[in-house]
Each structure stands twice: as C-alpha cells, then as structure tokens.
N, C-alpha and C positions, 0 to 999 in steps of 0.2 A: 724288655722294659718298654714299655708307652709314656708319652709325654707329650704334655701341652703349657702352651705357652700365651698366659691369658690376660690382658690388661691392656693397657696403653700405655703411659709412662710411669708406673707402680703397678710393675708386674710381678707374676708370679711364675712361679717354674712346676708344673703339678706333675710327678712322675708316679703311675703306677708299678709297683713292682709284685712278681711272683714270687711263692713259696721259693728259698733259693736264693732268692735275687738279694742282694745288697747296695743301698747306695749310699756313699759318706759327702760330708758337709764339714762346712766351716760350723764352727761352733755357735750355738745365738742363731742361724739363720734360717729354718722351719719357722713356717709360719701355723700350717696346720696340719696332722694326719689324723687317718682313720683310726678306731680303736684297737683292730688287729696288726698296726704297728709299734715295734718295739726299736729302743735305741739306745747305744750304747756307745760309752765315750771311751775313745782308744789311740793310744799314742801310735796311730800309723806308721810303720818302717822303724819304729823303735826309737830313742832315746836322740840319737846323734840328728835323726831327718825332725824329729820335734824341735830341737834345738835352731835349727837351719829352715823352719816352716817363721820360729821367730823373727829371725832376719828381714824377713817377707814382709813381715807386719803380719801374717797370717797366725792363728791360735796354735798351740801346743798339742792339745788334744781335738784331734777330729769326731764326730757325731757320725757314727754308721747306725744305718736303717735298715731292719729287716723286718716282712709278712710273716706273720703266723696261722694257718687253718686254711689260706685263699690268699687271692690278689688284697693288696692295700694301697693304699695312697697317701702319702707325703709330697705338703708344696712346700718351697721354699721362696723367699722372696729378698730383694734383692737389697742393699746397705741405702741406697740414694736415688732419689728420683732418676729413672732412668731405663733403660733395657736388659732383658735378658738373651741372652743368644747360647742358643747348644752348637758345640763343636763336635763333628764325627770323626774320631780318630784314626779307624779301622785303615786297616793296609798302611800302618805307618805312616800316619803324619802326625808333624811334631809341630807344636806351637812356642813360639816366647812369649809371655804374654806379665806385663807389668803389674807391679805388688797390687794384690788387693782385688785381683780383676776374678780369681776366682770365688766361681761359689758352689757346686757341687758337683759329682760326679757318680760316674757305675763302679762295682770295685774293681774291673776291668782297666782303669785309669790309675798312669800314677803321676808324680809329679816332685820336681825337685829344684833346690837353686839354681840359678843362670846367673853367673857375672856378666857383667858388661864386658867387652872385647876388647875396648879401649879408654883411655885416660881419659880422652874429651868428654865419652859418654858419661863417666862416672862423674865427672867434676862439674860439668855444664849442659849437661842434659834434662836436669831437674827432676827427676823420677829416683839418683841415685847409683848405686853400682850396682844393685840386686836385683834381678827380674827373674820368674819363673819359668821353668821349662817341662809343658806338657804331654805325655804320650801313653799309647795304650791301647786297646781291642776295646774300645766303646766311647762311652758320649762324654765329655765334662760341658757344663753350664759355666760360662762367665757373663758378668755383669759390668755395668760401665753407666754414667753421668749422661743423661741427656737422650739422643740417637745414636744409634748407629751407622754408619755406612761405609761399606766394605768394597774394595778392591780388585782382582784380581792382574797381577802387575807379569805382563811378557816380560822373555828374560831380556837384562838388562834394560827395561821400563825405570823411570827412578821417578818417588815422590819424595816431595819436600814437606814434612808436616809440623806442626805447632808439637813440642813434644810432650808435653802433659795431656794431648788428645790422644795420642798412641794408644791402643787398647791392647794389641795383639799382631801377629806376624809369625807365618810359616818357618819353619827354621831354613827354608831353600830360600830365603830371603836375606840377602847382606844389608846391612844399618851400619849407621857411625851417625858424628854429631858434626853440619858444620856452620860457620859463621854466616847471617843473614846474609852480609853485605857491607858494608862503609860504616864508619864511625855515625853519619850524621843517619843513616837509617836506622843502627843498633839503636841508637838514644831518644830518638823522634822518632821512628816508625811505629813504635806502641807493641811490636813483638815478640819482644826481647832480641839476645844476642846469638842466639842459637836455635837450631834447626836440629831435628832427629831428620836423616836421609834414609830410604828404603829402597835395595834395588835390587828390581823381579830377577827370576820370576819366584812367584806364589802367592797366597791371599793376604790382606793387608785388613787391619779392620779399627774403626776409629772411631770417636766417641766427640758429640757435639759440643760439650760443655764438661767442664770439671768442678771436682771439690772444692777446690780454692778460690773459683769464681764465683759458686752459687754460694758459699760460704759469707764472699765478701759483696755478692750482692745484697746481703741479708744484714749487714754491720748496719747502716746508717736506721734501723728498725729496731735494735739491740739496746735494753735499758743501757743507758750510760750513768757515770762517776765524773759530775761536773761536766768538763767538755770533749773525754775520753769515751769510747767508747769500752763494754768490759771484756769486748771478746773482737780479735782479729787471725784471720785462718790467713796463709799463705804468705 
C-alpha cells in the first residue's frame, strides 16, 4: 500500500492499493476513489465488536475498499478541520488512542475497546471511560482538531496535558488523571480541574484545538431564538 497525505488543515489521506489489498474506514469518510474501487460494508469482528465499536462513538458497520483489474485509489478525509497522521504498527506497537480519533486503516489493523484504568479518568477526565486500543502488521490513519504535535517521552519523562487535547499514546506509556492544583487555580485559572498525566517512555501525540472549542467558538455567529443562542457544543 502507498499513501499520501495532502492539504494543510482539510486534509486528505489518499491511499493506493493493489489487486489484493484491502483497506476499511469509518463509515461516511471517503471522500473520493478511482472507478476500479469497489466497497463494501461489513460488520468487522462480528456482531459483539460492532456493538463495542458503538460505545466509541464509532459506526457499526465499517466501509472495506478493495482494487479490481490494477492499482486504485481511495482518499479519505477527515470529520474537522484539522490533521491527518498515519501510524506504523508493524513489530508490535500498540496505541490508546481516544474516541473518534480514528479514521482508516490496512486490513492488517485491528482495533478494539480500552477502559480507562482508573476512576478519576473515567469521572474527570472529560473524554469518558472508553478509549480505543490499536494494533496490527500495517498502517491505521487517525485524525484530530487543529495541529498536531508529538512527543517522544524517556522512560519515566512525565507530561502534563489539557485532556481533551490527548489524541493518542503508546500503550508503554502509563496515564491517569490528576488535580491542577489549589482550589483558587481549579476556579480562576481557566483549565479546569483536571489534568490527563503521561509517563514515558513512548510516543505521545496531541492536537491543538478541540470540537468543543471550535464548536463554541462559532455559537456567538449562530442564528439565535430571542437572546439564546440555538446551538451550544460542550
């Protein structure tokens, strides 16, 4: 499989594949292919990982792409302004990577739920208890809000990040959730009161901006009902 990764912040992910070759998607997210691509929508891993792909926020049925006659192409492009990043799997490595963050992969890739490890995460982490866990002999594509910029954390390096900016993390990477600091920073610092903590070693990867920000930076431009507005995200 070949791939490029073409745009600036409404990007695209354009993979060629061969006779053979297979690559599946989130449902809805092709944007364009060639005419000797065909595709077909299939309850991946069966019944019970459809079930548990919902949890995710992710679709039920996944979209597999396969060439007929020669090479073809399918792009796919991403849910939000923002980036595309392929991850190489091969030689076993495994990502956690937070709902929503995928968007396509080789059928070489598989993927399934990850609970959070601990109470704080699930309660005050703001992403929830459900995150996904990645692995496999080939590439998957995730997507994310904004930029990108990634990590790589010696062992026992620790960062501290905003946790709705989390995008993703090596599974050799320990997380949990802890408190900013003081009463009068949680309330007037502008933060919140919680922190996702990551500590190396392995790759960390993180995203400039989120749904819920560019969401509500877009409210005060929103037809309004009197002096409500009709739509507020987060």
């Amino acid at each position: 499989m070949k791939y490029s990764i073409t745009g600036d912040n409404l990007q695209f992910a354009n993979i060629e594949i061969a006779p053979g070759e297979v690559v599946f998607a989130e449902a809805g997210s092709m944007a364009y292919m060639t005419g000797n691509v065909a595709m077909d929508a299939k309850m991946r891993g069966g019944l019970f990982k459809g079930f548990k792909r919902k949890l995710t926020g992710e679709s039920f049925f996944l979209t597999h792409f396969s060439a007929e006659g020669g090479p073809g192409i399918v792009a796919f492009a991403g849910r939000v302004p923002g980036k595309i990043m392929a991850l190489d799997l091969r030689g076993g490595k495994q990502f956690i990577l937070q709902k929503d963050s995928f968007l396509c992969a080789e059928d070489q890739v598989d993927f399934d739920i990850a609970f959070q490890k601990k109470l704080g995460a699930a309660l005050f982490g703001g992403e929830g208890l459900i995150l996904q866990r990645v692995w496999g002999e080939g590439t998957v594509f995730i997507n994310g809000c904004g930029d990108f910029i990634e990590f790589s954390l010696e062992p026992g390096q620790l960062m501290k990040i905003s946790t709705s900016h989390v995008v993703g993390w090596e599974t050799s990477v320990e997380y949990d959730i802890q408190s900013v600091g003081g009463i009068t920073t949680a309330f007037f610092g502008g933060e919140g009161l919680f922190v996702t903590t990551l500590r190396g070693p392995g790759r960390v990867i993180i995203q400039s901006l989120t749904l819920a920000k560019l969401a509500n930076s877009l409210v005060p431009y929103l037809p309004t009902r009197g002096d409500q507005p009709l739509l507020r995200i987060g």
